[in-house]
C-alpha positions, -999 to +999 in steps of 0.1 A: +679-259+502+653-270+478+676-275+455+692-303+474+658-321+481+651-303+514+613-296+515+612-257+526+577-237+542+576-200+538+562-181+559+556-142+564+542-141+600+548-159+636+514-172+635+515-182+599+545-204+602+532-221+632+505-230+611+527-241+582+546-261+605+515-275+620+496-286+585+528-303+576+519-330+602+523-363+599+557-359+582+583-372+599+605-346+624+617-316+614+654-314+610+657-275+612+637-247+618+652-215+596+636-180+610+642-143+596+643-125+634+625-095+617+595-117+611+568-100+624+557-116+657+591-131+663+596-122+698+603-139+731+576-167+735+581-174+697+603-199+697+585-219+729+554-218+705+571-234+678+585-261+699+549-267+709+546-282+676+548-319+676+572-324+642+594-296+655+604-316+686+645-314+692+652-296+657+674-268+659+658-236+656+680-211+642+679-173+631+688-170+597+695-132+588+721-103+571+718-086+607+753-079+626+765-111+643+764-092+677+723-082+668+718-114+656+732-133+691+715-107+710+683-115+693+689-151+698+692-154+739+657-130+738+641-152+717+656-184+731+666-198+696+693-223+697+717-203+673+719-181+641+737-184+605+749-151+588+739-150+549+763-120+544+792-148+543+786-164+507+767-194+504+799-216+510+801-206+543+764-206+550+763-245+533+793-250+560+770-234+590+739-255+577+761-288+574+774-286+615+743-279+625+729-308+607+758-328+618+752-314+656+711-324+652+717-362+643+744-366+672+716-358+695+690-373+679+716-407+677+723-401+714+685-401+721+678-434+702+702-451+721 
């Protein structure tokens, strides 16, 4: 991601990356929101903290893990995150999953200007 100019926080807690997402600040809006579900704190409420975040706003929030598929969309509905990307797929297919969802976020975010 950095590689291709994307500005990427790290983070090793729940509470630490709602603080690194907070201290970014005045940049401009989020465009995604990568999370390993076995960050520690990452539980149901997480993901509404995070979207308490100004700059995270309408950015897809997506789980971001080698977990199953079937732990990884179980996780998601408990933790109300709006979808996940495998990594055991090779990182073409993970560039594919990153492009649609990036694709999907400017749609809606084009549909809102409007």
């Amino acid at each position: 991601l950095q590689n291709n100019g994307a500005e990427v926080v790290f983070a090793s807690s729940a509470g630490e990356s709602r603080y690194e997402l907070e201290a970014l600040g005045g940049v401009r809006g989020l465009t995604m929101v990568l999370i390993d579900p076995l960050l520690p704190g990452c539980e149901p409420g997480f993901i509404a903290m995070l979207r308490q975040v100004p700059n995270v706003g309408r950015a897809p929030i997506l789980l971001f893990s080698s977990l199953s598929s079937q732990v990884l969309e179980d996780r998601m509905r408990a933790i109300g995150a709006d979808g996940f990307i495998l990594t055991t797929r090779g990182l073409l297919q993970i560039d594919t999953a990153l492009k649609s969802w990036l694709e999907r976020y400017d749609a809606v975010m084009a549909e809102h200007a409007m």
